[in-house]
N, CA and C atoms as an extended XYZ file, in Angstrom:
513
Properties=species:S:1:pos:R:3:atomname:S:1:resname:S:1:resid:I:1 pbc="F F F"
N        45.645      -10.437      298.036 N   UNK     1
C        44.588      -11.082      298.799 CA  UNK     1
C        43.222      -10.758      298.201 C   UNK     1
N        43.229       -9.605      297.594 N   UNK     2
C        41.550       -9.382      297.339 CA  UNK     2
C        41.437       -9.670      295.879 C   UNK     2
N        42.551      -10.058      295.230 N   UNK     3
C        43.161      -10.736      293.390 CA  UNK     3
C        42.101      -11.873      294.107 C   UNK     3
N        42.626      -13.097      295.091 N   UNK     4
C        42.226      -14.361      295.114 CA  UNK     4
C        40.841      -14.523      295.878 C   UNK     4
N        40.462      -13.246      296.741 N   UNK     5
C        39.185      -13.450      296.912 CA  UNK     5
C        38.045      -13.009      295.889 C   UNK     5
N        38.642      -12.404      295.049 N   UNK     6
C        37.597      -12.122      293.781 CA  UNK     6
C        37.279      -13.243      292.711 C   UNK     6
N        38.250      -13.919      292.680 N   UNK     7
C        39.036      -15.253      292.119 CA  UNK     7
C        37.924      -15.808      292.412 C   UNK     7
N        37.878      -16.088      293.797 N   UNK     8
C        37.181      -17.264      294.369 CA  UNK     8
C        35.693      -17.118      294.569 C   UNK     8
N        35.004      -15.805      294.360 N   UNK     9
C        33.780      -15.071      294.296 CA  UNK     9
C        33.555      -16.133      292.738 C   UNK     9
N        34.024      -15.039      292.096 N   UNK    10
C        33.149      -15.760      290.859 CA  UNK    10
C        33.866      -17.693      290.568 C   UNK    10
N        34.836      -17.872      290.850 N   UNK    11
C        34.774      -19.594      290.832 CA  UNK    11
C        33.795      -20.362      291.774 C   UNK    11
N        33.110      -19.542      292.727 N   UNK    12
C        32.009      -20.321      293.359 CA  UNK    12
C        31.159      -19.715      292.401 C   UNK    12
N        30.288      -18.605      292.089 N   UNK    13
C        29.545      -18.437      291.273 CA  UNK    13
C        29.570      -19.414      289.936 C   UNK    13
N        30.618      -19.456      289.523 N   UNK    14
C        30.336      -20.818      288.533 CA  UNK    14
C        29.905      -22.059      288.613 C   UNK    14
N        30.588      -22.340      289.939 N   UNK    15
C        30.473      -23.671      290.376 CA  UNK    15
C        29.004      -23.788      290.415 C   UNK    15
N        28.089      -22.597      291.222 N   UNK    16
C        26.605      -22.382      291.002 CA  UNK    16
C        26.138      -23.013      289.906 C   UNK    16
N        26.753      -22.021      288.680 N   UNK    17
C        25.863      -22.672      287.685 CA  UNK    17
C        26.475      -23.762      286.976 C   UNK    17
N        27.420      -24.584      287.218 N   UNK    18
C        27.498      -25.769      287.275 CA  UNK    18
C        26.303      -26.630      287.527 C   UNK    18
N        25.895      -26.648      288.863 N   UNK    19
C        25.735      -27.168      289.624 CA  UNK    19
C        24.007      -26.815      289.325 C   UNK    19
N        23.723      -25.744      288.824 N   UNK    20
C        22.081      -25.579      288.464 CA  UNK    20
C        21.640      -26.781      287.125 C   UNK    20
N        22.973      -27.094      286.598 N   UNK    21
C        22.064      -28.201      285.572 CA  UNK    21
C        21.677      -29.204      286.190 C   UNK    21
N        22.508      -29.966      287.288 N   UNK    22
C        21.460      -31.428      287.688 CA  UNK    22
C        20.107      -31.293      287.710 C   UNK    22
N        19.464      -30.417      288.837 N   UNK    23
C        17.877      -30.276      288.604 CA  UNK    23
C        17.130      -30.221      287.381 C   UNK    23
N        17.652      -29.457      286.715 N   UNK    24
C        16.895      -29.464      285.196 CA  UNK    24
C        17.335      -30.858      284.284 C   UNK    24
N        18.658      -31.935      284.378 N   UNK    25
C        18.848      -32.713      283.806 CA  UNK    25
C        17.850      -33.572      284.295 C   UNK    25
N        17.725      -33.959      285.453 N   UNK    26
C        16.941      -34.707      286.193 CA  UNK    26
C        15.789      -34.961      286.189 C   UNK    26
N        14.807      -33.674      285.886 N   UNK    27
C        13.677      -33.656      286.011 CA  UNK    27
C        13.529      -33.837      284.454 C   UNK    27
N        14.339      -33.934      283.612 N   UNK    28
C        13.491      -34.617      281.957 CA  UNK    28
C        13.610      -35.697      282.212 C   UNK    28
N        14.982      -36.347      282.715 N   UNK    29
C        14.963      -38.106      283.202 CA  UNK    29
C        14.024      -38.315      283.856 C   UNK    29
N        13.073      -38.064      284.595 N   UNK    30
C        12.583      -38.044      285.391 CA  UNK    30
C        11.134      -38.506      284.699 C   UNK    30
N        10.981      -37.524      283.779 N   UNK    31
C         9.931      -37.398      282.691 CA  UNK    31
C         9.964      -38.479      281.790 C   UNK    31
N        11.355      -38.440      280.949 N   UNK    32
C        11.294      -39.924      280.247 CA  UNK    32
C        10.999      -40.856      280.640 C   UNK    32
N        11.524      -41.042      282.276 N   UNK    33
C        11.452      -42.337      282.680 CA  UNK    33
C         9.809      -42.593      282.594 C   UNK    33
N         9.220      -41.661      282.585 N   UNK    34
C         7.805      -42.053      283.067 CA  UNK    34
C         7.169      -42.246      281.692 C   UNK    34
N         7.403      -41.606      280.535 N   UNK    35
C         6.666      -41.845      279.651 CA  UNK    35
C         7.680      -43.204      278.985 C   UNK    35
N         8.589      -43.597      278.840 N   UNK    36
C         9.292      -45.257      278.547 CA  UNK    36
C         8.628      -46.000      279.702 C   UNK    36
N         8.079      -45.813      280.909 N   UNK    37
C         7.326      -47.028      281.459 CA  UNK    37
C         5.878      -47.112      281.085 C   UNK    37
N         5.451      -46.019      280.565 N   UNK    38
C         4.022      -45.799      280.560 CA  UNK    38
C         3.877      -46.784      279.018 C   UNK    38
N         5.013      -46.578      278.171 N   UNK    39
C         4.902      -47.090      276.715 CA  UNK    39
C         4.758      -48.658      277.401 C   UNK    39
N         6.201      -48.788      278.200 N   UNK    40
C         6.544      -50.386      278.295 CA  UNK    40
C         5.320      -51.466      278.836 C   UNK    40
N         4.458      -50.311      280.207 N   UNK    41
C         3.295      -50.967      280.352 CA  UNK    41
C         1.900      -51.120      279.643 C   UNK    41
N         1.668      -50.364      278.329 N   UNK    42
C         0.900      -50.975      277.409 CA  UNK    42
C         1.202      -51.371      276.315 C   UNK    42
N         1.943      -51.636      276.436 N   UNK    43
C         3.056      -53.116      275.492 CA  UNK    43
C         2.673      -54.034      275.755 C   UNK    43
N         2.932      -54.415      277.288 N   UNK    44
C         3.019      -55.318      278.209 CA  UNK    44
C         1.757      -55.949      278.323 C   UNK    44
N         0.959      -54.937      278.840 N   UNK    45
C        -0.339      -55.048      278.783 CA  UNK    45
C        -1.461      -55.832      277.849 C   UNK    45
N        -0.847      -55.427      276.482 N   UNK    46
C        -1.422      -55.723      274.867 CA  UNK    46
C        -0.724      -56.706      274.213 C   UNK    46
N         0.074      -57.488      274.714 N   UNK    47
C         1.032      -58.180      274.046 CA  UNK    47
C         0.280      -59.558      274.754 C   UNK    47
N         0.151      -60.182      273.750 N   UNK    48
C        -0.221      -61.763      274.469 CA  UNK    48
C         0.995      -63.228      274.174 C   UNK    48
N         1.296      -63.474      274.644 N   UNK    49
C         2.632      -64.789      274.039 CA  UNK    49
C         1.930      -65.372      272.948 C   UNK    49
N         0.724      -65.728      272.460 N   UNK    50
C         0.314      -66.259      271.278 CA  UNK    50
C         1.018      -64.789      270.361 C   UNK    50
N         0.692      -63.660      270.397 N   UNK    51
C         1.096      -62.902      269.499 CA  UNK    51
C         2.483      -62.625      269.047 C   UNK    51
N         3.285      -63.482      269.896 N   UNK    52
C         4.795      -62.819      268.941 CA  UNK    52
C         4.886      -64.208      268.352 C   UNK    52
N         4.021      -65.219      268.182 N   UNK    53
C         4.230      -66.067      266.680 CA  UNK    53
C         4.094      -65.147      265.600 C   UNK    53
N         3.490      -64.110      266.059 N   UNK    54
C         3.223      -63.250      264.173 CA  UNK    54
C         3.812      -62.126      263.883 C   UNK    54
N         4.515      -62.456      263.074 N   UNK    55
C         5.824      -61.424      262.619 CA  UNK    55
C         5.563      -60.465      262.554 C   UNK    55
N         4.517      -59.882      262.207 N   UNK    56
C         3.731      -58.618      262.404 CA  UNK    56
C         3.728      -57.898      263.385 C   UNK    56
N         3.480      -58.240      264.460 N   UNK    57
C         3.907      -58.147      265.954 CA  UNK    57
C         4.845      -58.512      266.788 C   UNK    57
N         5.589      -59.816      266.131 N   UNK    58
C         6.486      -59.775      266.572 CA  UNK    58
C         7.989      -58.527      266.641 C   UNK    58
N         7.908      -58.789      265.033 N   UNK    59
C         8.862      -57.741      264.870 CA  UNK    59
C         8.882      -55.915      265.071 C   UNK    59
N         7.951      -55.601      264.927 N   UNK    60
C         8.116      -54.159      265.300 CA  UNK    60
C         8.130      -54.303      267.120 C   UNK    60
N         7.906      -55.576      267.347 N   UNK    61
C         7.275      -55.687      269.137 CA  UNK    61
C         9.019      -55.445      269.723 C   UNK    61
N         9.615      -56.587      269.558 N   UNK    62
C        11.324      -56.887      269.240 CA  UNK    62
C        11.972      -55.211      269.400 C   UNK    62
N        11.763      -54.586      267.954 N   UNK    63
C        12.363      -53.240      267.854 CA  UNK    63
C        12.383      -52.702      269.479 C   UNK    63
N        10.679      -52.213      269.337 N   UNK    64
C        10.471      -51.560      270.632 CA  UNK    64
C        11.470      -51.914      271.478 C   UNK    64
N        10.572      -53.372      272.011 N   UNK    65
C        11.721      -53.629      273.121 CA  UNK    65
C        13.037      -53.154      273.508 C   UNK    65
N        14.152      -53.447      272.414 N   UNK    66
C        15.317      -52.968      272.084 CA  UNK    66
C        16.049      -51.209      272.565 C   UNK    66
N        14.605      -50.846      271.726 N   UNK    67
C        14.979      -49.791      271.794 CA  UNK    67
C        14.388      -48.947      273.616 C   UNK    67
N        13.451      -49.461      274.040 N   UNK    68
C        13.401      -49.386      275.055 CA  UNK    68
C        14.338      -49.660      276.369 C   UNK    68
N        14.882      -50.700      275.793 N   UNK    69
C        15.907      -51.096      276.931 CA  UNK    69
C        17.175      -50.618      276.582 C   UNK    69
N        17.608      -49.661      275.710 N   UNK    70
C        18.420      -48.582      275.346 CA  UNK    70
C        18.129      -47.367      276.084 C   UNK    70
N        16.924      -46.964      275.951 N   UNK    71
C        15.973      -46.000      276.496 CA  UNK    71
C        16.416      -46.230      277.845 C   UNK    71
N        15.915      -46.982      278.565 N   UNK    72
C        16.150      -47.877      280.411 CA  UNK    72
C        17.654      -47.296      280.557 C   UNK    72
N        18.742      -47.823      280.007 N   UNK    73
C        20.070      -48.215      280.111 CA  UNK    73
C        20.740      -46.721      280.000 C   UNK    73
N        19.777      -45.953      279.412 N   UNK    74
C        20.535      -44.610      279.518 CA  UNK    74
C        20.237      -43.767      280.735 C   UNK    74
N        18.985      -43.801      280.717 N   UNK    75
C        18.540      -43.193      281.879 CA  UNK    75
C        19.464      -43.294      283.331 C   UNK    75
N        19.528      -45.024      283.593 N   UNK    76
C        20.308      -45.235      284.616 CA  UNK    76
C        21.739      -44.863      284.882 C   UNK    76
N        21.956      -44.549      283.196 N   UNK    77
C        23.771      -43.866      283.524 CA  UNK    77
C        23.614      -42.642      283.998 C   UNK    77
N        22.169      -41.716      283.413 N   UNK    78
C        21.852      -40.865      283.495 CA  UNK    78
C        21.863      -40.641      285.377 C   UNK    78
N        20.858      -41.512      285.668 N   UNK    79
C        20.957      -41.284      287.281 CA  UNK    79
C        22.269      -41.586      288.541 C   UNK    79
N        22.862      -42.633      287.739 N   UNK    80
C        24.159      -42.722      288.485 CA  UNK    80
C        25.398      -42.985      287.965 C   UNK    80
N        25.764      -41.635      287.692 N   UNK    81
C        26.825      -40.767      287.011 CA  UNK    81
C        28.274      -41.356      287.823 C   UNK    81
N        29.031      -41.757      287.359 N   UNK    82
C        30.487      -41.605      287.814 CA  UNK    82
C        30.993      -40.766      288.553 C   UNK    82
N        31.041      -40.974      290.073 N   UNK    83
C        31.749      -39.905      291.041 CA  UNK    83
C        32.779      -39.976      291.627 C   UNK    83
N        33.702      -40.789      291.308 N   UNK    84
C        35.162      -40.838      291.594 CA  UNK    84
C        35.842      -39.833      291.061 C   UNK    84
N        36.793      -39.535      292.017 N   UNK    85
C        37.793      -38.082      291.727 CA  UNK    85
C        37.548      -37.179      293.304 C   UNK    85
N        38.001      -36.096      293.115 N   UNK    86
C        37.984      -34.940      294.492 CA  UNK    86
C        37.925      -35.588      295.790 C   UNK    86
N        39.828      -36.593      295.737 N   UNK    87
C        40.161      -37.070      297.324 CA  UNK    87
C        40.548      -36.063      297.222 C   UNK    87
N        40.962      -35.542      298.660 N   UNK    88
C        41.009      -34.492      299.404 CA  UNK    88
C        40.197      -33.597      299.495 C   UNK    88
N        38.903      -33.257      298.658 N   UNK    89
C        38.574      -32.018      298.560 CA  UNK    89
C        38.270      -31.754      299.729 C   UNK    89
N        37.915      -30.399      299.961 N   UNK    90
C        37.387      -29.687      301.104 CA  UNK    90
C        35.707      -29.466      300.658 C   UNK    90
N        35.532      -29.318      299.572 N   UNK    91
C        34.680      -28.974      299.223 CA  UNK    91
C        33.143      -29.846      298.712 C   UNK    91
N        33.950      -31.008      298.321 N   UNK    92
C        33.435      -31.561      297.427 CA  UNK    92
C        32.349      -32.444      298.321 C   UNK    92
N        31.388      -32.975      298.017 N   UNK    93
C        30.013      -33.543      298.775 CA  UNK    93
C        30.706      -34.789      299.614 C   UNK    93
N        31.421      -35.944      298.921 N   UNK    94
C        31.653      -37.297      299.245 CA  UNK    94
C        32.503      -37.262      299.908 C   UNK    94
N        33.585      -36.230      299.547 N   UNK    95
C        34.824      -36.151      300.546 CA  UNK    95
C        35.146      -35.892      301.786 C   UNK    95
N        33.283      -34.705      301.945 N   UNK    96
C        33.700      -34.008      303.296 CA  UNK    96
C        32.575      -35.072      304.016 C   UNK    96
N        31.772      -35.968      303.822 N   UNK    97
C        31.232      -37.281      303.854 CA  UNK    97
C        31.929      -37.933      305.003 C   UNK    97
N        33.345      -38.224      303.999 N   UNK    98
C        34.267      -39.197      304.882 CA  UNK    98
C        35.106      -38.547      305.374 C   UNK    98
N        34.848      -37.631      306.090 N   UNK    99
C        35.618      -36.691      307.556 CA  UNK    99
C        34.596      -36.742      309.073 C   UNK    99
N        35.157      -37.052      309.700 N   UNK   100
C        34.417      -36.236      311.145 CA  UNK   100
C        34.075      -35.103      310.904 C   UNK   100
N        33.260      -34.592      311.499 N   UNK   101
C        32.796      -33.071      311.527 CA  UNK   101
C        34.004      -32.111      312.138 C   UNK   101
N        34.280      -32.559      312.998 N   UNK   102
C        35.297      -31.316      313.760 CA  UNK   102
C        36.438      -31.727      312.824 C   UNK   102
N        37.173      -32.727      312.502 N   UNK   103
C        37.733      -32.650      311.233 CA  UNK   103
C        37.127      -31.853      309.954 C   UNK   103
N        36.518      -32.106      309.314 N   UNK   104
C        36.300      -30.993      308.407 CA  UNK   104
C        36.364      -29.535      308.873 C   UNK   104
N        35.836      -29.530      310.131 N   UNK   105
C        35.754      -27.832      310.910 CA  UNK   105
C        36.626      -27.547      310.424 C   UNK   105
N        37.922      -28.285      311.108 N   UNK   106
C        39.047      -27.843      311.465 CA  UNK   106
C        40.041      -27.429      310.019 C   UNK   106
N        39.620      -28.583      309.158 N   UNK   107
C        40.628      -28.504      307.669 CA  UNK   107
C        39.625      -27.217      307.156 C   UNK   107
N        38.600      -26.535      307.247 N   UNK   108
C        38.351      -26.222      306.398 CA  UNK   108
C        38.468      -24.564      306.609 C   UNK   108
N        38.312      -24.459      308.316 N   UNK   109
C        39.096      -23.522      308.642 CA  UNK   109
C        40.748      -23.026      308.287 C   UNK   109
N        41.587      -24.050      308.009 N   UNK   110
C        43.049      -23.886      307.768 CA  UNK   110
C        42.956      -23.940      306.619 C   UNK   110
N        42.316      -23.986      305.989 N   UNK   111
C        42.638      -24.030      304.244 CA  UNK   111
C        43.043      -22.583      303.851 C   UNK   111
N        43.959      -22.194      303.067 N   UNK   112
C        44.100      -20.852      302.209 CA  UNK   112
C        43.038      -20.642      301.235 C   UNK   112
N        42.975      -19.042      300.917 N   UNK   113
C        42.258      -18.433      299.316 CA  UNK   113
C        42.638      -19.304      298.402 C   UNK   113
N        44.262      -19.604      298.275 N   UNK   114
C        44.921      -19.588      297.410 CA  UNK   114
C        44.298      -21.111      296.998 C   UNK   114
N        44.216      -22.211      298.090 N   UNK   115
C        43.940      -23.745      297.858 CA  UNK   115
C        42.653      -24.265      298.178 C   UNK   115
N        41.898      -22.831      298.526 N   UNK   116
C        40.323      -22.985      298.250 CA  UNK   116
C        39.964      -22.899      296.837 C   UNK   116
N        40.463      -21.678      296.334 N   UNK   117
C        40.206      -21.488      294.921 CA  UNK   117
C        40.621      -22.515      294.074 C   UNK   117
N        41.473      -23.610      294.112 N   UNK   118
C        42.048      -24.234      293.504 CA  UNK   118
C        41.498      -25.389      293.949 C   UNK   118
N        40.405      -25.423      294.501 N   UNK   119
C        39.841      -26.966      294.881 CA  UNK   119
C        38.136      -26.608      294.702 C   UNK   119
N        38.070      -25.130      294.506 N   UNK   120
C        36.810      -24.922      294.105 CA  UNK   120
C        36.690      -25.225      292.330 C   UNK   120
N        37.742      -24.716      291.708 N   UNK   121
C        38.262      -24.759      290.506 CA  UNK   121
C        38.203      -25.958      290.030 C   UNK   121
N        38.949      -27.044      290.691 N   UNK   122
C        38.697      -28.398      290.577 CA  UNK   122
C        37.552      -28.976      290.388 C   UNK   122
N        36.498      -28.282      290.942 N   UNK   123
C        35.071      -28.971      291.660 CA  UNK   123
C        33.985      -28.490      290.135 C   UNK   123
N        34.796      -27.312      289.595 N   UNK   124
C        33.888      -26.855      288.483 CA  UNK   124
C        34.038      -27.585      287.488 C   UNK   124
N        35.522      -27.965      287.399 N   UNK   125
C        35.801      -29.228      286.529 CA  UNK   125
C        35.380      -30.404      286.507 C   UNK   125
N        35.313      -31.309      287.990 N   UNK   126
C        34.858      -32.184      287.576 CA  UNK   126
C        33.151      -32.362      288.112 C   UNK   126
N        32.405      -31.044      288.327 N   UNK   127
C        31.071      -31.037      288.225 CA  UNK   127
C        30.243      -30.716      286.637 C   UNK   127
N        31.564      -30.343      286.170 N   UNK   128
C        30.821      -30.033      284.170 CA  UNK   128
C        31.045      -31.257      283.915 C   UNK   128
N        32.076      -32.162      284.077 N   UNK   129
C        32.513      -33.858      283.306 CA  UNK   129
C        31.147      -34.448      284.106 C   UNK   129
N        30.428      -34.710      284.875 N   UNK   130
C        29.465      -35.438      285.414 CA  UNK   130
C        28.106      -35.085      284.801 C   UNK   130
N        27.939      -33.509      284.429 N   UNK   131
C        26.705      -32.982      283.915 CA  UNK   131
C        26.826      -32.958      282.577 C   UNK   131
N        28.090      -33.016      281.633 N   UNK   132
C        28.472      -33.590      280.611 CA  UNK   132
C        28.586      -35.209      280.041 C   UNK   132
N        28.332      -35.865      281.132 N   UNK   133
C        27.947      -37.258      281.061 CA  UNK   133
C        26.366      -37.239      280.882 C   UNK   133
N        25.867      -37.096      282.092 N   UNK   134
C        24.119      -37.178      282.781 CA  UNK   134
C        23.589      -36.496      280.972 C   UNK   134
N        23.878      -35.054      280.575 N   UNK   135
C        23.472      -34.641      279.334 CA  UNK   135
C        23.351      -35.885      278.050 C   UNK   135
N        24.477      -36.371      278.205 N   UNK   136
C        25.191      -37.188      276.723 CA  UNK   136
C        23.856      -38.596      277.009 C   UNK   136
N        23.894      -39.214      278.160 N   UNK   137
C        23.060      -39.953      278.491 CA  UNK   137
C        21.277      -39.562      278.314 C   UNK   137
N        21.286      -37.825      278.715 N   UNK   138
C        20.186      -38.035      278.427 CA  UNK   138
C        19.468      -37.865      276.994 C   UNK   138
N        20.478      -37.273      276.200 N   UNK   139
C        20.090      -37.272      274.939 CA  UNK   139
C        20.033      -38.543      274.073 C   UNK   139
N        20.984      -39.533      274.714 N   UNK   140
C        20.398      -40.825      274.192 CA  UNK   140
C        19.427      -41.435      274.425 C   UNK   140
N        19.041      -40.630      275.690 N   UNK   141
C        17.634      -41.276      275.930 CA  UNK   141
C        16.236      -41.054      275.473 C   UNK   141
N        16.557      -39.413      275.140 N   UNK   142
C        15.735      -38.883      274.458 CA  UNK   142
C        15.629      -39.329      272.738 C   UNK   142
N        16.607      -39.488      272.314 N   UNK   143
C        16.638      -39.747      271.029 CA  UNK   143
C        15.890      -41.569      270.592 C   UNK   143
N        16.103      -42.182      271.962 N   UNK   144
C        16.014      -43.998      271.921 CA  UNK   144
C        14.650      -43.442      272.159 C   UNK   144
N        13.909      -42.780      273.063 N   UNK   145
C        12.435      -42.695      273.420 CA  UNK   145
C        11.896      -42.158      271.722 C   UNK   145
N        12.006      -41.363      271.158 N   UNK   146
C        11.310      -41.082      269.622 CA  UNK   146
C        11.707      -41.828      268.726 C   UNK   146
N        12.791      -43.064      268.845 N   UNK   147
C        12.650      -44.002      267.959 CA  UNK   147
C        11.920      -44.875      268.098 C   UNK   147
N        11.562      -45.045      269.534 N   UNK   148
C        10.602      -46.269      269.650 CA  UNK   148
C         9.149      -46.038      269.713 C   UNK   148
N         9.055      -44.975      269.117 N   UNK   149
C         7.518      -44.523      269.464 CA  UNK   149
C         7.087      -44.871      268.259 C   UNK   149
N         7.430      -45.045      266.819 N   UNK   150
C         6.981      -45.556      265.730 CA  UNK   150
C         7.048      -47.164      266.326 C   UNK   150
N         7.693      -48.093      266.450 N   UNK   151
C         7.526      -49.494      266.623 CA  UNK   151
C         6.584      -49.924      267.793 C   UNK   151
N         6.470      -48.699      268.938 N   UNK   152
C         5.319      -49.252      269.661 CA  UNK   152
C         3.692      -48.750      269.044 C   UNK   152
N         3.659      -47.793      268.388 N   UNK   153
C         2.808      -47.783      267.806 CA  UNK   153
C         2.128      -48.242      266.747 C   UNK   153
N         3.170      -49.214      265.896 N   UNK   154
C         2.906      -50.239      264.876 CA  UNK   154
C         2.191      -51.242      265.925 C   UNK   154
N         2.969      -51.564      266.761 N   UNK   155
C         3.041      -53.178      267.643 CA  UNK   155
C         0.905      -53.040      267.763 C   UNK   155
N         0.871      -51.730      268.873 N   UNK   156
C        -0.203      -51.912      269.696 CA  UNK   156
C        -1.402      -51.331      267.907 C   UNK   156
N        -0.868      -50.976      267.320 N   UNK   157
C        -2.389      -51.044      266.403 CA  UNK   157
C        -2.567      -52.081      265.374 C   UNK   157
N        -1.046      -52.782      265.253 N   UNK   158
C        -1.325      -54.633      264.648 CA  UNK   158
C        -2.011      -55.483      265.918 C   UNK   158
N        -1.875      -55.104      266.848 N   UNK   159
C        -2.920      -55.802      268.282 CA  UNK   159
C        -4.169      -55.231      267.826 C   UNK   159
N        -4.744      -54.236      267.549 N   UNK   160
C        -5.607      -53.561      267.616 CA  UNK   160
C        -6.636      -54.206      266.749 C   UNK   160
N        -5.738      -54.544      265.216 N   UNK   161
C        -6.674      -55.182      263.766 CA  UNK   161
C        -6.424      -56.803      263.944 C   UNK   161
N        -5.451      -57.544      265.209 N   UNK   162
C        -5.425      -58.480      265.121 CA  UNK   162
C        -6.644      -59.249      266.200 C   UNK   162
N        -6.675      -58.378      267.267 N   UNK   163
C        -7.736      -58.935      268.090 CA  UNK   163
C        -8.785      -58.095      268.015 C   UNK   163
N        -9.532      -57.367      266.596 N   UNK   164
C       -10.770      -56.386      266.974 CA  UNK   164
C       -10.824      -56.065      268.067 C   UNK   164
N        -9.876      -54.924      268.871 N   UNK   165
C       -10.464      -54.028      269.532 CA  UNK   165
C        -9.393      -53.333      269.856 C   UNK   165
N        -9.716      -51.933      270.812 N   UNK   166
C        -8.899      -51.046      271.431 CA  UNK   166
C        -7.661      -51.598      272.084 C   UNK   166
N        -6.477      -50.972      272.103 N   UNK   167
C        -5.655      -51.332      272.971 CA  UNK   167
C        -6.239      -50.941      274.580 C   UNK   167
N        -5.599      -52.018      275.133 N   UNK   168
C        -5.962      -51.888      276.737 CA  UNK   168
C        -5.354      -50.926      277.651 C   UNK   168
N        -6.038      -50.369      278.461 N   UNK   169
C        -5.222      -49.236      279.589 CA  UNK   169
C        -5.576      -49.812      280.739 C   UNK   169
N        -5.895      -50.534      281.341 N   UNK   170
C        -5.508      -51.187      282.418 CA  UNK   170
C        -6.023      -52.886      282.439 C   UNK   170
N        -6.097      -53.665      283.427 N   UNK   171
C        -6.314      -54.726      283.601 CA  UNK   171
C        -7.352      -55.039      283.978 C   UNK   171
């Protein structure tokens, strides 16, 4: 008995730090997202429909784009991660969701060491496959955000020598 409650000490302690990467994944998504809208809105801003007749602007304009909406597309896997898996858990956020309360009381009171630990165990597993996704996503996002920072910065300083003047920061 005190084998599986020690067991289950440190398999929640893991699960902890499992569970400490979302906040920190989050808050760079969080960050990208803001500096890929901040790019997208003085793009947006500086871009006139006469200007993507000129290949000059058009094309590095194009890249951006592209790569921006790579940038976008990750993020969002980033924010909503695949959460199917852990029916039955006792533990798990969604599962105990779809219980009554005095149902869960009740299952979670009757549960053993033995099939706590083994559903906490579960939970470490499939809380690393989700923060092992959100990661993979956000490094594509990170990697799509510094590719496009050369093509938006071509775009807005061929605006710059094409219409004599500063790029615009607001309207």
């Amino acid at each position: 008995m005190v084998f599986v409650t020690d067991r289950l000490s440190q398999a929640e302690r893991q699960l902890d730090r499992i569970l400490a990467f979302f906040p920190r994944i989050d808050a760079k998504m969080s960050a990208l997202l803001a500096i890929v809208s901040a790019e997208v809105g003085l793009f947006a801003l500086n871009l006139t429909p006469g200007d993507l007749t000129l290949w000059y602007l058009a094309v590095p304009g194009a890249f951006f784009f592209i790569t921006a909406v790579v940038v976008l597309g990750a993020l969002y896997n980033c924010a909503s991660p695949h959460l199917k898996g852990g029916s039955q858990s006792i533990v798990y956020f969604q599962e105990i969701a779809n219980r009554t309360e005095s149902n869960f009381i009740r299952d979670y009171a009757a549960i053993s060491d033995d099939d706590l630990l083994r559903d906490v165990s579960a939970q470490i597993w499939r809380n690393s496959e989700i923060v092992a996704s959100k990661f993979k996503s956000l490094k594509v996002a990170t990697i799509g955000l510094l590719v496009s920072l050369l093509p938006w910065l071509i775009t807005l300083a061929a605006i710059s020598l094409t219409h004599h003047r500063l790029p615009l920061t607001h309207g």
